[in-house]
C-alpha positions as semicolon CSV with decimal commas, in nm:
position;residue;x (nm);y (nm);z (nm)
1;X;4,377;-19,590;-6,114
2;X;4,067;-19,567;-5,883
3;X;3,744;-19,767;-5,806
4;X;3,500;-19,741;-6,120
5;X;3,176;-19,610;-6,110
6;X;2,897;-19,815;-6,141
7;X;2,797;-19,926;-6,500
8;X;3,151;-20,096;-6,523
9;X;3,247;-20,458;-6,530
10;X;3,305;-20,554;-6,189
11;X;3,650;-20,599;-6,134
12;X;3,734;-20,342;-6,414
13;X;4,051;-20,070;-6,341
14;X;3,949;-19,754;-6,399
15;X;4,137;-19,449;-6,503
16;X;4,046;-19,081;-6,575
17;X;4,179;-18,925;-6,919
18;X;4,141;-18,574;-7,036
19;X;4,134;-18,534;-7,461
20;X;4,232;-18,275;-7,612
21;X;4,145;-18,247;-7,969
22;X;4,192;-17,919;-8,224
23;X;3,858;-17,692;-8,256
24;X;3,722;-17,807;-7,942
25;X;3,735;-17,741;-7,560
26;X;3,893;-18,050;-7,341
27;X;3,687;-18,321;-7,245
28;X;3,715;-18,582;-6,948
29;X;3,653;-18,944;-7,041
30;X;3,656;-19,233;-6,768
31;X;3,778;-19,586;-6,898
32;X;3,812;-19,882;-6,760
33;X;3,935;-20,255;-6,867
34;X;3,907;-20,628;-6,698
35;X;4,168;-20,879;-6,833
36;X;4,084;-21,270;-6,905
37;X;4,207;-21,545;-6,723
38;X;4,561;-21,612;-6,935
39;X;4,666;-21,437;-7,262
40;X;4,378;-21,245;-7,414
41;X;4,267;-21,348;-7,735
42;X;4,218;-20,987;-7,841
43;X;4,110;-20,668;-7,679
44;X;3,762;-20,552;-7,754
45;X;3,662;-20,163;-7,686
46;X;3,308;-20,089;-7,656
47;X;3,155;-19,753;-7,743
48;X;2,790;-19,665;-7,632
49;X;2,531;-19,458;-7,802
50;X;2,366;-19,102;-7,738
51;X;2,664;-18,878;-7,598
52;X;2,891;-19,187;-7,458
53;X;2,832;-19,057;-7,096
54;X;2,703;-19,389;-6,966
55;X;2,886;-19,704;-7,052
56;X;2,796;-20,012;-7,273
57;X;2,940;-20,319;-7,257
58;X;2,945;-20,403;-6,880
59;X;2,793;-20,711;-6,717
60;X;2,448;-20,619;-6,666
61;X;2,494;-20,329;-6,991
62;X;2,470;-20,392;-7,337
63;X;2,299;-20,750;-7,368
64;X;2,590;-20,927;-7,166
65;X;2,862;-20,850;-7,437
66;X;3,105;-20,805;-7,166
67;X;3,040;-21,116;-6,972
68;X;3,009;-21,350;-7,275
69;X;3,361;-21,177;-7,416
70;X;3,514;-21,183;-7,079
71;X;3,456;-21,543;-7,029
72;X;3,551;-21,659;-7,370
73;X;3,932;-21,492;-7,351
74;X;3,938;-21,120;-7,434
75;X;4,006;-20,832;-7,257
76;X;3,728;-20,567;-7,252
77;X;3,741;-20,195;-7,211
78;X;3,455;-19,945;-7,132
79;X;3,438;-19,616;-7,165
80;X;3,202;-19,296;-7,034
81;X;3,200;-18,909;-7,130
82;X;3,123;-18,622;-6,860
83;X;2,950;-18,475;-7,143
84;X;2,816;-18,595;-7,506
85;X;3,159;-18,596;-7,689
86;X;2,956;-18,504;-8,022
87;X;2,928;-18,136;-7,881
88;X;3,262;-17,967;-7,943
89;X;3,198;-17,731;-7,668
90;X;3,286;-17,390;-7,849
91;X;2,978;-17,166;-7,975
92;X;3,003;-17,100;-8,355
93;X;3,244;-17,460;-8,428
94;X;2,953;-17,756;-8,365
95;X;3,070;-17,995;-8,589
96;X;2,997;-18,369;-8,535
97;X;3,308;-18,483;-8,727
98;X;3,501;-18,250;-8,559
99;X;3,409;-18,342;-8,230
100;X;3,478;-18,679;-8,337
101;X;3,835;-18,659;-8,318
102;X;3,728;-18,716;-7,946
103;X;3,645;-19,108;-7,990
104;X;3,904;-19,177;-8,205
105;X;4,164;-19,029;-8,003
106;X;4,031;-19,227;-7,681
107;X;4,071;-19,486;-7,885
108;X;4,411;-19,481;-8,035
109;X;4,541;-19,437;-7,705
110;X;4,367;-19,769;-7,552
111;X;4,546;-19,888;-7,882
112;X;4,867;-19,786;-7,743
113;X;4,836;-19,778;-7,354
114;X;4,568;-20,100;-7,286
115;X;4,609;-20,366;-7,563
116;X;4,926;-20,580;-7,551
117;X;4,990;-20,722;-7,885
118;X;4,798;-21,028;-7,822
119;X;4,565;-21,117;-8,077
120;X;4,308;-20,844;-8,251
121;X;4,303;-20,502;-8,171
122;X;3,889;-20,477;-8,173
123;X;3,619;-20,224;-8,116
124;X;3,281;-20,258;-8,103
125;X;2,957;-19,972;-8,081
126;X;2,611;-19,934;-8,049
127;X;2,430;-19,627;-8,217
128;X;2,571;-19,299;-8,182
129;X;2,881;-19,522;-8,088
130;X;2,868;-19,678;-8,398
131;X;2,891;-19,345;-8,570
132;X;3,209;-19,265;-8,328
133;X;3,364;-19,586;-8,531
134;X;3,284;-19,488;-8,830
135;X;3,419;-19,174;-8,809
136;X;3,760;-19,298;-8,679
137;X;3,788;-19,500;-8,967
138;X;3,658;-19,277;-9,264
139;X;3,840;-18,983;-9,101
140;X;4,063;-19,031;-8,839
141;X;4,327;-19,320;-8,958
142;X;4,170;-19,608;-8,714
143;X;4,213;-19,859;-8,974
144;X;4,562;-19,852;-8,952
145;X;4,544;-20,086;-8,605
146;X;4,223;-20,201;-8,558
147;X;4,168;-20,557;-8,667
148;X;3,748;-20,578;-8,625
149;X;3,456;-20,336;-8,611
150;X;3,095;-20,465;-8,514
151;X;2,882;-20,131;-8,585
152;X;2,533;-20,190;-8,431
153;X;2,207;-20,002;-8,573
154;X;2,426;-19,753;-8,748
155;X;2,668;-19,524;-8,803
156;X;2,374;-19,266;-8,737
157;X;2,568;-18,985;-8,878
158;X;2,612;-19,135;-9,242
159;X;2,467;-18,809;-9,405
160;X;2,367;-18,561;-9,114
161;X;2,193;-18,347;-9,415
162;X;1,924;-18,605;-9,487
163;X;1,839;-18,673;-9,140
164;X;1,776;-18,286;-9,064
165;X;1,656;-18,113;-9,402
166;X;1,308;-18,019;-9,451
167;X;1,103;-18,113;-9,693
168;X;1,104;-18,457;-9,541
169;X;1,393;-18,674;-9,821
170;X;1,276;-19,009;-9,976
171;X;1,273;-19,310;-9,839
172;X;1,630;-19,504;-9,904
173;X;1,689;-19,849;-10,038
174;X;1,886;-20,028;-9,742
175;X;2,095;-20,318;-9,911
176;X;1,955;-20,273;-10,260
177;X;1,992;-20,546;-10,532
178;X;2,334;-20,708;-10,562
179;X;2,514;-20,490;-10,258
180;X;2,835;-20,591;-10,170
181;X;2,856;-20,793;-9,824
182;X;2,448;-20,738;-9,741
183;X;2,296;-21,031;-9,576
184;X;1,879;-21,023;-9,636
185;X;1,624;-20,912;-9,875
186;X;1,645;-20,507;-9,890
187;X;1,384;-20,281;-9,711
188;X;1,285;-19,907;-9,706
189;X;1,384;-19,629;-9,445
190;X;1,363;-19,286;-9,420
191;X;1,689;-19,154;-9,299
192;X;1,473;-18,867;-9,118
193;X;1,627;-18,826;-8,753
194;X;1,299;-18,888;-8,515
195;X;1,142;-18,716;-8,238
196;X;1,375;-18,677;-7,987
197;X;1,698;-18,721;-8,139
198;X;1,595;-18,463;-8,365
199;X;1,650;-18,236;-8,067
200;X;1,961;-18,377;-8,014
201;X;2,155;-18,363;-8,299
202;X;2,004;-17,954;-8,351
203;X;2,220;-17,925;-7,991
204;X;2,538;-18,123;-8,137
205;X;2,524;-17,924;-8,507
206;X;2,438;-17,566;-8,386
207;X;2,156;-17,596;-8,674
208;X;1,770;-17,649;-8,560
209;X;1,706;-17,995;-8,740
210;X;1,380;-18,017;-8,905
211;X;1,257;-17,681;-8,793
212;X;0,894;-17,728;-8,983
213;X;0,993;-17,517;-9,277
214;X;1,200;-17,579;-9,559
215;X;1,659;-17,566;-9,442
216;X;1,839;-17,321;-9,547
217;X;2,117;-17,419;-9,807
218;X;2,376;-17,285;-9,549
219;X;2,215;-17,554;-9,285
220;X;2,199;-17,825;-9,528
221;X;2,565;-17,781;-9,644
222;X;2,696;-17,757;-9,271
223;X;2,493;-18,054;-9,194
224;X;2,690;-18,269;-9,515
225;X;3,004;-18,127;-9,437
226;X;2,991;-18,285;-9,090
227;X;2,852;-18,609;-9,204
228;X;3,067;-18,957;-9,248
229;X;3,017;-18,939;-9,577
230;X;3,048;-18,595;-9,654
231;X;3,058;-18,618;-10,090
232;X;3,432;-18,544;-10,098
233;X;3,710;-18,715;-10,170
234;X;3,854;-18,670;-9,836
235;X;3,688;-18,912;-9,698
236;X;3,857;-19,337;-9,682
237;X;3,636;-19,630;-9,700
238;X;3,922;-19,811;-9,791
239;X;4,002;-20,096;-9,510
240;X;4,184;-20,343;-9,617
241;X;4,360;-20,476;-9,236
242;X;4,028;-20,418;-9,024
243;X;3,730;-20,647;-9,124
244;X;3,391;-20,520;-9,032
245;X;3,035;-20,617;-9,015
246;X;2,714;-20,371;-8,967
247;X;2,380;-20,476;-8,860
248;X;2,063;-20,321;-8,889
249;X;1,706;-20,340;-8,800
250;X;1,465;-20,332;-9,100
251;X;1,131;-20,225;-8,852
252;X;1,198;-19,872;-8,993
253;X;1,077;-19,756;-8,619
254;X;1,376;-19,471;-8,679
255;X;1,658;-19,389;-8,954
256;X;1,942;-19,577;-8,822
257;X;1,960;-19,812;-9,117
258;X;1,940;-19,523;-9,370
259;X;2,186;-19,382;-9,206
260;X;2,403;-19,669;-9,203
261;X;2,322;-19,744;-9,542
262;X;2,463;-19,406;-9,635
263;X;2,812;-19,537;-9,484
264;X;2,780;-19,922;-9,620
265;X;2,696;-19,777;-9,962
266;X;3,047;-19,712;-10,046
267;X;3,208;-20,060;-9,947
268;X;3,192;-20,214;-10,287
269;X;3,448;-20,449;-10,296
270;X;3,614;-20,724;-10,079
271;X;3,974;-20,539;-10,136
272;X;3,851;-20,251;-9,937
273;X;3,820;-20,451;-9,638
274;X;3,937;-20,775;-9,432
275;X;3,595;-20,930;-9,435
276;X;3,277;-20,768;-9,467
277;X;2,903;-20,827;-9,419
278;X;2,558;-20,617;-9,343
279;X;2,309;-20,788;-9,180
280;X;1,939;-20,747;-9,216
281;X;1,766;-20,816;-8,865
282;X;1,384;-20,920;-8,880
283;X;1,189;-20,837;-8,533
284;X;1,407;-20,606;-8,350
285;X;1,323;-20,497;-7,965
286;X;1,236;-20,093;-8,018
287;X;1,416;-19,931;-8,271
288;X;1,775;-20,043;-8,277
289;X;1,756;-20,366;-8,087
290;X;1,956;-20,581;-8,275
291;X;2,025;-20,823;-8,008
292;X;1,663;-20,932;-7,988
293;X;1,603;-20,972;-8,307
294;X;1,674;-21,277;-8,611
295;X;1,910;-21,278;-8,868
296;X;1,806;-21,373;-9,261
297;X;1,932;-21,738;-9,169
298;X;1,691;-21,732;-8,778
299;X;2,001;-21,689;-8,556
300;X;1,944;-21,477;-8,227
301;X;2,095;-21,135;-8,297
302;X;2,286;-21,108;-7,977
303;X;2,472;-21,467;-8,074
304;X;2,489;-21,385;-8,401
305;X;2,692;-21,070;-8,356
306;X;2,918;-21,256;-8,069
307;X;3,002;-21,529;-8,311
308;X;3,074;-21,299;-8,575
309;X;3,335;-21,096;-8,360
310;X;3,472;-21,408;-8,230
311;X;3,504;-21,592;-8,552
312;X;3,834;-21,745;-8,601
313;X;3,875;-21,625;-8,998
314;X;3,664;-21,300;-9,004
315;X;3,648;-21,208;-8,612
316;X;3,872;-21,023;-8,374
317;X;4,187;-21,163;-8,490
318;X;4,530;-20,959;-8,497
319;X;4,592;-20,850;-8,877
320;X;4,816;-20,531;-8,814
């Protein structure tokens, strides 16, 4: 245990973890939890977005998540990368899913080694983080403890091929017709990555996304092989202990909501999951800022999304 960096909750304990993780080289991770006054009524794990190297969550981080879950009984637990855990760090094996054995190892051991049984084993992320989640629970086994996700302007990585391919793919349907669990009218969005993340995810795949000519069929397959929803089989959207809720700006300023849509898209019924919604938000700050914006109904995103993980039936409640 040492004194945590800034960017943690003050107060927090902070402890240094190497993960180790097949195909890719070691990678250091600092994490760090504050406890409640009395029992917690669940532990909540934040993940950020980008690479994870800076952490969300924190009192003056992430909208004030920490400090409003802090104060209302739970026991919160931050998290940063030395580097972005989405790059496996071996030449010739960039795989985003592969490198995302990384989150969801981090966090089946705050599973084990942090929470104490007392309510909900929780998690919650923000972007890229979101896509961490995701991952852990389509590939990785995480719904088999944790008892509430809150994925926020994502999972980015829902099809990796259709945010890198050239030509340019069609706009997607987010929350079309009838869609199991959406919350809002449905809106377009290319699932295109934009300018700048563009550059980013070439660095995590090993592929240059959208390099101004038409993919090869070898990129485009090693981009949907990496993806969350890669079209096989392998994959489980099948949830039934963790209930989950996504939301979503519909400003179309980048394709996070494609993306996610790509994920949400395959939770069809309410006996895959605990409880389940996907939330339209109207008048986002920027392109993922969820917390500024209105839900379908004119709540405040940011109190929207607490009340949601906090709620009593479909919140962060222990169902493991």
């Amino acid at each position: 245990m040492f004194s945590c960096p800034a960017g943690y909750y003050p107060g927090a304990k902070c402890f240094q973890a190497t993960v180790s993780c097949p195909n890719t080289a070691n990678i250091q991770a600092t994490y760090g939890y504050v406890n409640p006054s009395g029992t917690p009524r669940g532990t909540i794990v934040f993940f950020n977005g980008k690479g994870g190297t800076q952490t969300y969550g924190g009192s003056n981080t992430g909208n004030g998540y920490g400090t409003k879950f802090l104060n209302d009984g739970y026991r919160i637990v931050q998290n940063a990368w030395t580097s972005d855990w989405e790059d496996t760090g071996i030449s010739g094996n960039m795989s985003i899913k592969t490198a995302a054995c990384r989150p969801a190892t981090l966090l089946n051991y705050l599973f084990k080694n942090v929470y104490d049984q007392n309510g909900g084993m929780c998690a919650q992320g923000a972007s890229a983080g979101s896509g961490g989640l995701a991952y852990a629970l389509a590939w990785y086994g995480a719904s088999d403890y944790l008892d509430k996700v809150e994925l926020l302007s994502g999972p980015v990585f829902g099809d990796i091929e259709q945010g890198c391919m050239e030509p340019e793919p069609r706009d997607v349907t987010v929350c079309p017709g009838n869609q199991f669990g959406c919350v809002g009218r449905s809106w377009q969005d290319n699932p295109s990555y934009v300018i700048g993340t563009m550059e980013t995810v070439a660095h995590w795949t090993g592929q240059q996304c959208q390099q101004g000519r038409q993919t090869s069929q070898t990129s485009n397959s090693d981009w949907k092989s990496m993806s969350i929803v890669d079209g096989t089989l392998d994959a489980s959207f099948s949830y039934p202990q963790t209930a989950m809720a996504g939301w979503l700006c519909s400003n179309g300023q980048n394709n996070s909501a494609a993306e996610g849509q790509f994920y949400y898209a395959n939770i069809k019924s309410a006996g895959q999951v605990a409880s389940y919604s996907v939330t339209r938000i109207d008048r986002c700050s920027g392109p993922e800022g969820v917390e500024s914006g209105v839900t379908p109904t004119g709540k405040n995103g940011f109190l929207a999304i607490v009340a949601d993980m906090e709620d009593s039936v479909a919140g962060c409640v222990k169902r493991h």
